[in-house]
Each structure stands twice: as C-alpha cells, then as structure tokens.
ROVEXZA-708675 format. One record per atom (N, C-alpha, C): residue in one letter; x, y, z. Coordinates in steps of 0.2 Angstrom, whole numbers, plus 5000, padded with zeros to 4 digits. Example, Ala and Ser with C-alpha at 12.3 -4.5 7.8 and 13.67 -1.06 7.14 Angstrom:
// ROVEXZA-708675
A506649725039;A506249785039;A506649845039;S506449895035;S506849955036;S506450005039;
***
This chain:
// ROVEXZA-708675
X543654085278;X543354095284;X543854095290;X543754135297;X544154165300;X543654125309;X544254085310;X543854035316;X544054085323;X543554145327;X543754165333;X543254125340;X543854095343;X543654085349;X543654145357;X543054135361;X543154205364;X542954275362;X542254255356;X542054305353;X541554355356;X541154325362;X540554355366;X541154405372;X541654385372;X541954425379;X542054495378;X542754525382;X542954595381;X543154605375;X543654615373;X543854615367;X543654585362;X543354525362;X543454465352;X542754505351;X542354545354;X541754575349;X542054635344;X542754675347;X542954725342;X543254695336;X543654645341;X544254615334;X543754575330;X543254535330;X542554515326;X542254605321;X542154625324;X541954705321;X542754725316;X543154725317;X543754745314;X543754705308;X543554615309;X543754585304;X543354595300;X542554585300;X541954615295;X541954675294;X542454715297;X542454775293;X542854785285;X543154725285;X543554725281;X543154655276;X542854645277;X542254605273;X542554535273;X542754515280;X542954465279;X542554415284;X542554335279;X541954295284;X542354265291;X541854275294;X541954245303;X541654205305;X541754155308;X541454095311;X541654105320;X541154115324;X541354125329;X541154065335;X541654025340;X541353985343;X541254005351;X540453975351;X540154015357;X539953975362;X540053985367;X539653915372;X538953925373;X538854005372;X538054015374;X537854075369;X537454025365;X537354075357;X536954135359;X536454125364;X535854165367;X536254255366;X537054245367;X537354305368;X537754345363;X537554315356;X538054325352;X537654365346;X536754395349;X536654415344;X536754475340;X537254535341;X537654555339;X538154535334;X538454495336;X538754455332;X538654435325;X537854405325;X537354395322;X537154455316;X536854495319;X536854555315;X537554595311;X537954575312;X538854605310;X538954545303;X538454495301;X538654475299;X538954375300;X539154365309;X539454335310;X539354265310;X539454205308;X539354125308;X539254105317;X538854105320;X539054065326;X539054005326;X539253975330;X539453885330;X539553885337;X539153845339;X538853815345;X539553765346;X539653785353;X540253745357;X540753765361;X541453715361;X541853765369;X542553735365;X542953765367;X543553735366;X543753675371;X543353675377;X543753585379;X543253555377;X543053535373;X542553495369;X542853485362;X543553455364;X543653415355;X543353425351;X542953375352;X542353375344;X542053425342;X541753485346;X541453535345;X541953575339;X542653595343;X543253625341;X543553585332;X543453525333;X543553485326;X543153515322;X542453525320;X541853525318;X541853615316;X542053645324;X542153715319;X542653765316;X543153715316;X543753735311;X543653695304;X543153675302;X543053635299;X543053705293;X543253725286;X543253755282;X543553825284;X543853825290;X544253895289;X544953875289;X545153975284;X545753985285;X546353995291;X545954025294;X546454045302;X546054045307;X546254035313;X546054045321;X546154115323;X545754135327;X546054185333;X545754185337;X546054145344;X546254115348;X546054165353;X545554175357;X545654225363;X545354195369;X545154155371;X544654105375;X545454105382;X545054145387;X545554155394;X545154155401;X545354145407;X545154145413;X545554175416;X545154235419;X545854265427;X545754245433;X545254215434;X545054185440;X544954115439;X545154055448;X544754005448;X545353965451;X545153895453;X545753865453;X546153835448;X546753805452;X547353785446;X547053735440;X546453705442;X546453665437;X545853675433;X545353725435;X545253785429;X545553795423;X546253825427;X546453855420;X546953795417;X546853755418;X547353705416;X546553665410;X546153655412;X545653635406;X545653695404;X545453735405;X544953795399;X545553815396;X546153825399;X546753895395;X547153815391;X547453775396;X547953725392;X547653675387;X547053635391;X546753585389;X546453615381;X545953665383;X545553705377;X545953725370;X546753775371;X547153785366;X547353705363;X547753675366;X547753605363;X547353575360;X546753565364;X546153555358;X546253575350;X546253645353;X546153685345;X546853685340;X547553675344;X547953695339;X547953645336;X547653575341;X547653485335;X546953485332;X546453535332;X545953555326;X546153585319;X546553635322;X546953665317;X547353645312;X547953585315;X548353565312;X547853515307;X547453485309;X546853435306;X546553465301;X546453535300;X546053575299;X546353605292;X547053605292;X547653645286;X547553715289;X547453745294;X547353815296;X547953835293;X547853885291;X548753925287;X548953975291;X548554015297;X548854055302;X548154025309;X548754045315;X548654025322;X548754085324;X548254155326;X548254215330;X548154185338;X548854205343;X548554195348;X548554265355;X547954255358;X548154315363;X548454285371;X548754315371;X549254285378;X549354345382;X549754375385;X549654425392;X550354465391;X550454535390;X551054575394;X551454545401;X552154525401;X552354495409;X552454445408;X551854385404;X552054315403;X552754305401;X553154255403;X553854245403;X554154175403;X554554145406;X554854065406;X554954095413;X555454165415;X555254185421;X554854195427;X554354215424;X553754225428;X553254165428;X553454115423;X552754085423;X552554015430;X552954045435;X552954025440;X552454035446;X552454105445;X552154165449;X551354135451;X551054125445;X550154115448;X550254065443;X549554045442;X549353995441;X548954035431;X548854095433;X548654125424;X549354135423;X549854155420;X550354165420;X550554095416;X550654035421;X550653965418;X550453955413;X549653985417;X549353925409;X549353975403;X549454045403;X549554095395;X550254065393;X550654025396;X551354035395;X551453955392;X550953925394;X550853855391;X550353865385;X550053895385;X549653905377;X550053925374;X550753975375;X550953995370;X551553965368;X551653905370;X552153825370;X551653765365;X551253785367;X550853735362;X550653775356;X550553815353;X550553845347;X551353865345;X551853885350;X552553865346;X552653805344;X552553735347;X552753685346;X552153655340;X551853685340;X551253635332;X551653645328;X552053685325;X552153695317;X551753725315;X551253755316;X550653795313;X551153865313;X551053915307;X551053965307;X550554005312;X551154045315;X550754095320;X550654135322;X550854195324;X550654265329;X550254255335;X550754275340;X550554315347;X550854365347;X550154385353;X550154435355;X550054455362;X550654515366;X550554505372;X550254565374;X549454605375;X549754655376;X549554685386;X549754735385;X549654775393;X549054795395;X548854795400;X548054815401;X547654865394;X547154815393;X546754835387;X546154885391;X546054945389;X545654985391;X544955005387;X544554985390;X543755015383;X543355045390;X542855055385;X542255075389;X541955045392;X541554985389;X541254935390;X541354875395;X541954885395;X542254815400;X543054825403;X543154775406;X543654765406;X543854815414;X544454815415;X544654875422;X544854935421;X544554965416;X544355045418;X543655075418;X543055015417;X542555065420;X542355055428;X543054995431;X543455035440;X543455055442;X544055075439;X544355135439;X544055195440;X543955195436;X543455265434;X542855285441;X542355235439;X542155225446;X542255255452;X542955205453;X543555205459;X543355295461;X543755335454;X543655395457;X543255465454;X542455415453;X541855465452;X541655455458;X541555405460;X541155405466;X541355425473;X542055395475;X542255375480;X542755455482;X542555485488;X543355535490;X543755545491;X543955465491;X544655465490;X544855415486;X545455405482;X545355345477;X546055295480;X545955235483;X546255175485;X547055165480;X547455165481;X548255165477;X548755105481;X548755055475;X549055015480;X549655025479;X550254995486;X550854995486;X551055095487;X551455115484;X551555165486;X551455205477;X551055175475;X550855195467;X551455205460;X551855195463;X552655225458;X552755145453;X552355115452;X552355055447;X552155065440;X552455055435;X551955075429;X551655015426;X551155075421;X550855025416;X550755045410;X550455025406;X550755055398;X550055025395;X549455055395;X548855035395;X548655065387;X548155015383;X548155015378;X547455005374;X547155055368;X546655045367;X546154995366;X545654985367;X545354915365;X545254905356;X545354975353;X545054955345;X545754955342;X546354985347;X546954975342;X547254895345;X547154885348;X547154805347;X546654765344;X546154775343;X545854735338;X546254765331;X546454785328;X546654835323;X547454785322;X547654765329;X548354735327;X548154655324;X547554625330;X547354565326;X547054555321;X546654605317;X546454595309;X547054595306;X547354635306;X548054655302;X548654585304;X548354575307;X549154495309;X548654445304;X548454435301;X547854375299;X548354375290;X548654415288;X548854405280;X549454425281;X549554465286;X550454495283;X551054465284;X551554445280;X551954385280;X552354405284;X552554485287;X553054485292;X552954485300;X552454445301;X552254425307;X552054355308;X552254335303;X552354255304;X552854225309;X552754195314;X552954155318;X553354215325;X553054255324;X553154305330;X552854305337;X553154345342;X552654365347;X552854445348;X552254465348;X552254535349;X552054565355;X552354605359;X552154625366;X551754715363;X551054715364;X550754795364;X550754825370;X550854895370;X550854955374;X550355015370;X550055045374;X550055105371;X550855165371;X550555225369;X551155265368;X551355305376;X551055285379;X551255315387;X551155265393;X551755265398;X551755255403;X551755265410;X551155295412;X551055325419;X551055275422;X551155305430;X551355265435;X550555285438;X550355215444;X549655205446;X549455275447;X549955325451;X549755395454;X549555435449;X549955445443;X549755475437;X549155465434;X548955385434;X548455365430;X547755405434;X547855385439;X547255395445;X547055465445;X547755505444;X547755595444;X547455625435;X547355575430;X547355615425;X546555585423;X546355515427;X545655495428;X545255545430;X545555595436;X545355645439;X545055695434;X545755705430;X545455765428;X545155765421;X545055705419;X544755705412;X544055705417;X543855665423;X543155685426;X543155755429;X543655805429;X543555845431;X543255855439;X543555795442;X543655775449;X544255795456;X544355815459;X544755835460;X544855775468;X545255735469;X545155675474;X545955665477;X545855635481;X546455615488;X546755545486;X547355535483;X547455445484;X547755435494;X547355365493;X547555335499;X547955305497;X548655255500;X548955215498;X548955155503;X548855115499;X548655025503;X549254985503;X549454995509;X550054925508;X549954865506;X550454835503;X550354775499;X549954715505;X550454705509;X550154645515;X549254665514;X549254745518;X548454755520;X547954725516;X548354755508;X547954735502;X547754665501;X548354615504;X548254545501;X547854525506;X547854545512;X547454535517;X546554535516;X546454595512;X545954585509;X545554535503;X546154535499;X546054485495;X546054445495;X546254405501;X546154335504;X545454335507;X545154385511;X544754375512;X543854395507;X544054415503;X543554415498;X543654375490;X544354365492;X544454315485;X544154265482;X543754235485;X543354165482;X542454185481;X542554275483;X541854285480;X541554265473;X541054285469;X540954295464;X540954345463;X541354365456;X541554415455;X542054455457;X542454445462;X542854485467;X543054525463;X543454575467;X543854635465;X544354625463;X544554585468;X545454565466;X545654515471;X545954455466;X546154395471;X546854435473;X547154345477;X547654365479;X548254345474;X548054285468;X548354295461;X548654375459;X547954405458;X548054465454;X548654535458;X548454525465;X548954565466;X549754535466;X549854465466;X550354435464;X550654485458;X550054475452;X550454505446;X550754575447;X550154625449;X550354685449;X550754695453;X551254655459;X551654685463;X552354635460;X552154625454;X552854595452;X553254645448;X553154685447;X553554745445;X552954795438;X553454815435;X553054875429;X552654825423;X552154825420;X551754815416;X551854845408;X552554865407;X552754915400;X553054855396;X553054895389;X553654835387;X554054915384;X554654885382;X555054915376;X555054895368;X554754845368;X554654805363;X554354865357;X554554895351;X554154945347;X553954905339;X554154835338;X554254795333;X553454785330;X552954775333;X552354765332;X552054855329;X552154905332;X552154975328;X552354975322;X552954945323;X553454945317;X553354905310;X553054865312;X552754775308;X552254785306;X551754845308;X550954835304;X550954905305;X551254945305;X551255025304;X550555045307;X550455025317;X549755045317;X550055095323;X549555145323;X550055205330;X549555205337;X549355175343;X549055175346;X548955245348;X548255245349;X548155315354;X548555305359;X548255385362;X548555405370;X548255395375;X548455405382;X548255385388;X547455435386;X547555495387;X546955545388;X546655535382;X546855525377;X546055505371;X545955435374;X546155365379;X545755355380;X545355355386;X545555395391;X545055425395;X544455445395;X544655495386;X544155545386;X543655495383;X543755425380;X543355395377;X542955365382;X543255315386;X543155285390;X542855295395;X542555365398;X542355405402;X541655435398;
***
C-alpha cells in the first residue's frame, strides 16, 4: 500500500492515476472526501484526515509501504506554512518512521536552496520539509520540479487565457528570464517510478522539461499554438509589486508579492539531467505541451 498525501490537488490525481496504472494499492489522505470521488472510482482507499493531525497521519500510515508526500501551500501567512508544510511533514515523517515506511517520496520546488531559503516564507518551509525527511533516516526521494504545466490546473490555463482573451499579453520585468516548464504526466511518471528503484534512494532530483524559453518566447509560441497573434506589454517589477501588494490578501489573488519575489530571483531551469538519466523517462516538449494544454 502506497500512503499519497495531497491527492485531491493539481498533480497527486495523475501521480495517483500513474500508480493504479501500474496496479498498484493506494491509500489516499483527504481532508474533504466529498472530493476524491474519482479517486474512488480509480480504485483508490480514501482515509479521512490532514496531516497536522498526528493521529489522523498515524492511523493512515498504518499498513503501507511508502508515502508520497505532496500536501503544499503558495499562499498565506508565515505561520501557515509553518503548520501545514513543517508541522504536517513532520507529523508524517514520525508516522512513517512508526510506521517501517521503506520509501519517503517527497515533492519540494525547483529554486529551493539553503540559499534562497531565506527569500519568502514557501521557500522556507519546502526547504524545511526537505530537512526533515533528510534528517529521519527514512529512505527517500525528492523531487524538485520547475513550473508543472497541465490542462486542468495549475498556471497555464493563465496563461493561456492571458492571451486568448486579452490584446495585449502583460510580461513582467523585461521577459528575458527563463523557465523550463514541465509536463504534468511526466512528472507523475518520475513519482510512480521513484517508489521501487534502488538508484534513487536518498536522492534529490531537480525536473525540467527539454526546453527553456524565456517569458517572451513562452507568451510568443502561446500565441501561435492559439493561432493568436498579440502585443506583449512589459510591467516593471516595482509597478508589478505595487499591484500585488494591493490585491495580495485577496482570495485567490493572481499573484502575491511572495510570488513575484520568486520569479524576479532569477531563471527557473536547472542543469541537473541525472533524474532523465536514473529512470530513463524523456519529458515532452514545450509545444506538445501547448498543444495539449490548449
């Protein structure tokens, strides 16, 4: 049995779909089952609970082989992510250890560093999770990867938006920053496969897709997979943070002033090719995922 925390969100429903494709049993914990009935029909165990709920977290690691670990926050105050990202993994890694888990998969962020984890308050707390599952002695895997792209969620159906809609499409900074944007099923695809293979034990693997476009490029080939033809504006950082202070604390907001924090700390790529290498998976391209994604 395969214990995924974070299963109802953007990603744990593929990597859930990944791991039952492979007929493998999944226990998934939920706060709000009302939502997991897909999950349900995949096959899936739900187990009612949270991860800052100790006893919940004891209770549903009870009988499995491995965790995979995805339960995150991008928004909120400091002490948010300090109970749900610090407090919740800790929970679970002293579930786990209680538990004889034989693998700890965990999801953690491209950028995260000893350096940067100064910068916001996410950052911290990915970088404290990934300090508490080094430090258990629990067999493990992390993973870091760079903006996860699907259809269904996540910040490309924004994007996309940004410039179906709109006639001109908004670029911050002067757009020459890159990012290395990455399928959502090839990363579910790198988390089934880290669950058994012995050379990804006690690793951390940073994912990329196979291309690196800079924001201008990404916005210009948006375009022409919609077959759009559009103007970028470019927004200065200041102007930008300017807004994001003032719509910051909305629900839902577009973008705090965290968020621009990250993306104005430099490129979003890695060099890292060791995870390609280690489970022989070849992520798609920019433009197949476009064309999916659109």
């Amino acid at each position: 049995m395969i214990l995924v925390t974070g299963g109802t969100g953007f990603v744990g429903p593929r990597i859930i779909h990944a791991l039952r494709a492979e007929d493998r049993n999944v226990r998934a914990l939920v706060r709000k089952p009302e939502r997991a009935a897909t999950l349900k029909n995949w096959g899936c165990e739900v187990f009612p609970g949270n991860v800052t709920d100790a006893d919940s977290v004891r209770r549903a690691t009870e009988g499995c082989e491995a965790v995979v670990h995805l339960v995150s926050i991008i928004t909120g105050r400091r002490s948010a992510f300090d109970h749900v990202m610090v407090h919740g993994t800790r929970n679970l890694v002293a579930a786990a250890k209680e538990a004889g888990i034989r693998r700890f998969v965990l999801m953690s962020a491209l950028g995260v560093s000893e350096e940067t984890r100064t910068l916001v308050p996410y950052y911290e707390a990915k970088w404290e999770m990934e300090t508490a599952v080094k430090e258990s002695e629990l067999e493990h895997v992390i993973f870091r990867p760079s903006f996860i792209f699907g259809r269904d969620g996540g910040v490309l159906p924004l994007f996309v938006r940004q410039v179906r809609l709109s006639p001109v499409t908004p670029v911050l900074g002067n757009g020459e920053l890159r990012l290395q944007p990455i399928w959502i099923d090839d990363v579910a695809s790198f988390f089934a496969a880290s669950i058994d293979l012995p050379a990804a034990a006690n690793r951390t693997f940073e994912l990329g897709g196979p291309d690196r476009p800079t924001w201008n490029e990404l916005y210009d080939r948006i375009a022409k997979t919609l077959g759009k033809t559009r103007r970028s504006v470019h927004v200065p950082w200041t102007l930008a943070r300017v807004g994001a202070t003032v719509v910051g604390h909305l629900p839902r907001a577009p973008i705090t002033p965290d968020q621009l924090t990250m993306l104005q700390a430099g490129d979003n790529v890695t060099n890292d090719t060791s995870a390609r290498e280690r489970f022989a998976i070849e992520p798609i391209g920019l433009d197949e995922q476009l064309r999916r994604g659109t």
